[in-house]
Every structure is written in C-alpha cells, then in structure tokens.
N, C-alpha and C positions, 0 to 999 in steps of 0.2 A: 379779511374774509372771515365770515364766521365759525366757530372752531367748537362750539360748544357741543358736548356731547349726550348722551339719551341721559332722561332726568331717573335719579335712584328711585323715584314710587314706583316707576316701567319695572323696574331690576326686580324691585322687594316684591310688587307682585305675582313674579314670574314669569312677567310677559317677555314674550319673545320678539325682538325687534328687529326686518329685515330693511335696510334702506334700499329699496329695489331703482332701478333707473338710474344710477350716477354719471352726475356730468363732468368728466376728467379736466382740470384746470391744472397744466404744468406752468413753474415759476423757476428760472434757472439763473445762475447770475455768473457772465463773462468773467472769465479774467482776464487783466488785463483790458479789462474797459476803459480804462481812463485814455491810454493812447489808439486804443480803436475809436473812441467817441470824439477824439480829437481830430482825427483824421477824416471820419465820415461827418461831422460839423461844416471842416473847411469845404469837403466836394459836394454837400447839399448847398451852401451858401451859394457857390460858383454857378450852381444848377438851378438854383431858384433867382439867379440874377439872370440866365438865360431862356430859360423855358417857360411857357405860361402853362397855369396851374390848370389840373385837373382835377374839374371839381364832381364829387360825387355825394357824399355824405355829409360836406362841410355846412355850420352854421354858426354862422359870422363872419365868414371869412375861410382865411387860414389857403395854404399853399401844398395840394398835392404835387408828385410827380406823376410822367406816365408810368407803366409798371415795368421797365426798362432797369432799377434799380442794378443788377446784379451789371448788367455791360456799362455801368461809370464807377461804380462803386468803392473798385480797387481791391488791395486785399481786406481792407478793415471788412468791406461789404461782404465779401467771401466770409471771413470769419464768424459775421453775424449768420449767413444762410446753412453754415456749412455745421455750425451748433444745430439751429433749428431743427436742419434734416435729421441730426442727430437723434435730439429731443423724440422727433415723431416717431423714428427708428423705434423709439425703447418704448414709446406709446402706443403701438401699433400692433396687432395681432391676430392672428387668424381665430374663424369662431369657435372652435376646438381648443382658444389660447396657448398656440404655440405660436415663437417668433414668426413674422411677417416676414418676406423678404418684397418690398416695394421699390418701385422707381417712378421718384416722385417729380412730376414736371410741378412748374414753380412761374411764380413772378411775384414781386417785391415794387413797393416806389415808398417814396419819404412824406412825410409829411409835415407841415410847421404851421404849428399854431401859438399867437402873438395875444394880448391882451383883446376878452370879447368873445372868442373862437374857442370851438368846439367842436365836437361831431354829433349828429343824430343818431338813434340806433337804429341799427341797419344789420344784416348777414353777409355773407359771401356766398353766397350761390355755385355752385360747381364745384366750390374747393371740399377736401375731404379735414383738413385740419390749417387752421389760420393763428398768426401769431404776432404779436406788437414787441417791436424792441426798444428799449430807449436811451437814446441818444444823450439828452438834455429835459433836466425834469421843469426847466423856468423857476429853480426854487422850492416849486411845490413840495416836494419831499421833504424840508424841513419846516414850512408853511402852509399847514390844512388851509386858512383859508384862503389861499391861492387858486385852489381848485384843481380840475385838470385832469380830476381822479378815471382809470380805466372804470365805466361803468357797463354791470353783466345784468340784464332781466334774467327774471327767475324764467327758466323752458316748461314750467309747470301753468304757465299763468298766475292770472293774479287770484283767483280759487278761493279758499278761505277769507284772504285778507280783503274782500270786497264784502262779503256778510259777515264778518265778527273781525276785523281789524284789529282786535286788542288780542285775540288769539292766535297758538301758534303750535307747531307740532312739539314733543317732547321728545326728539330724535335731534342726529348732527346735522347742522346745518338747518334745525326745524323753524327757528326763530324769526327766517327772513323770506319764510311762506309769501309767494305773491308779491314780493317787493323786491330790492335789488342788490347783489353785493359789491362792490368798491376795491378796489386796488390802487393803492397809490404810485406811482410811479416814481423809478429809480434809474439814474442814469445805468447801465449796464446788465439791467434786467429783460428777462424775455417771457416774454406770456403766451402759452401754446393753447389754443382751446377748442372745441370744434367749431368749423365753418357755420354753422345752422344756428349757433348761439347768438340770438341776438346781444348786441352791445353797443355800446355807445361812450364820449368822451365828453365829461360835464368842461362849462366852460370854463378856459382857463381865463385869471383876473389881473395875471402880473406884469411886471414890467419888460422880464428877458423874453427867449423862447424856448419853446418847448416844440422838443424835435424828437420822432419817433421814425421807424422803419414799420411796414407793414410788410407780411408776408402770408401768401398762399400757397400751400400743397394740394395738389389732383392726384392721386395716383394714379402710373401710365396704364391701361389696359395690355393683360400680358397676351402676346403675339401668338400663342396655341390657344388653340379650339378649346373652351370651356375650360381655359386657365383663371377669367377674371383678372379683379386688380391686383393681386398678388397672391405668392405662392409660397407656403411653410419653407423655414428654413431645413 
C-alpha cells in the first residue's frame, strides 16, 4: 500500500496539511500460523468436498462456504475470529475516543479460489467492520504475477484521476487518487477494514490454491434505552 508521505515544497511553503476522512486498514500477522493454516486447509477441504458453494461475489468460479465458518471450524477457526474480535476491539471507539466496549455478533465462511477465479468488488452491507484471513496464498506471495492480490477502491471515487490522470495529491497516500491500493497476501495475515469499503480480489493465475476466511462484525444493539451499539468503557 502506499506509504508516501506529503511532498517537502507543501512543508517549505508553510502550508499546513490536514488528511481529513481516513480509511483505517488493519494488517496483523497470526502466530502460529503455520499449524492453524494447517488445520483450517484440512476442514475447508472436507467442506468443500461436501457442501455446494455459495456464490455471491465470485468470477470465475471459485468455492464459498455458507457463513456457518465458526460451527466447523475447530479451534484453529476460533483462533482466527477470536484475533479479529480482538483487532476490532483496539479499532473501535466511541465518538469522544474513548475505548468502545462492543459485543460483536459475527459470521465467517471460506473461500477458495483455483486458477481463473477471482472476486468482484463488492461491500458488505450490515456489517460494521469486515476482515479476510489467509489460509494459503497459491504462491502468490512470492510470485506477483500469480495474481490474487486483495484489491481496495479508493472510497473517494475516482475524482481527479478521471480529468488529469497524470495528477495526484502531495499528501500520504495522495498518489493513488481515484485508483486502487493492493495487498498482497500472506498465509497468516488478517486484513480488518470497514464493511462499506469497496473491494475486490484480482484473478488469481496459479496452479495451487488460494484459501481465505472471510469475516463480519455488526455490533449488537445495547439492551437500555438510548444505549446504542456500544457503551465507553
């Protein structure tokens, strides 16, 4: 993702530079991945030799679950959701930014995709923070062009980069105005980001597979009268 930051003529000028709007993108990395990813391999295998896929986002192909994940999943699956919650835990705040305390209902399924397969971009609707885990990268992570890459639209539109394309802001992140940023994926990585963010999964081209966990958070609605979806710690 892009990391560049506001250009020194901004600085030397004087100008003062607010990046107002930021779209929070957490990236955390399992330990112990390697025998969680082991585990949750064999009981998606067993699951996609029994269950027919649910398709929603898919192009090409490629093998959802239902959103059932977390009641087959085992403990390796626990360990992935129970990170997550974590993740959103330290993401999550009241508008006065003090800790949130939420209780977050949830659903999770798998997904695999083979040489060809892909995802559209798409959102998640209802959820308040959504998150991809990966399992198995097909490779990709040490073979760009494998493909495969997590793809985020800019939530600003495509703005600028439709009338001057070769232009861009002199701020962080200003570069990829209108276009899109990329993630590569890595077995043991989790990517937390909001629900509303469009995204999308370029196709992947390789031989293995590439196996991910999807996951959604709602937060519950709290039980007193003009408590909302959660309440300061």
């Amino acid at each position: 993702m892009n990391q560049q930051q506001p250009g020194s003529a901004a600085q030397k000028a004087g100008i003062q530079v607010r990046n107002l709007f930021p779209t929070p993108i957490a990236i955390v990395h399992l330990p112990n991945a390697a025998a969680i990813n082991d585990a949750l391999a064999s009981a998606i295998a067993a699951r996609e030799g029994d269950v027919a896929s649910v398709h929603h986002s898919n192009h090409g192909g490629g093998w959802q679950s239902p959103t059932d994940f977390e009641a087959w999943s085992g403990d390796a699956g626990r360990a992935v959701l129970e990170t997550c919650i974590k993740v959103a835990d330290q993401m999550t705040v009241t508008r006065d930014g003090r800790p949130a305390r939420v209780e977050w209902l949830m659903n999770a399924w798998a997904n695999v995709n083979r040489a060809g397969q892909g995802n559209e971009f798409h959102t998640h609707p209802g959820a308040y923070w959504s998150a991809t885990y990966y399992v198995r990268d097909g490779g990709a992570a040490h073979d760009p062009a494998l493909g495969g890459e997590f793809e985020i639209a800019d939530p600003r539109g495509i703005g600028p980069a439709m009338l001057a394309p070769n232009l861009a802001f002199a701020s962080a992140g200003g570069q990829s105005v209108g276009m899109a940023e990329t993630v590569r994926p890595v077995p043991g990585m989790l990517i937390l980001f909001p629900s509303w963010l469009s995204h999308a999964v370029r196709l992947y081209t390789g031989d293995e597979e590439r196996i991910s966990i999807a996951i959604n958070l709602t937060p519950k609605p709290a039980a007193e009268p003009g408590g909302g979806f959660g309440a300061p710690r």
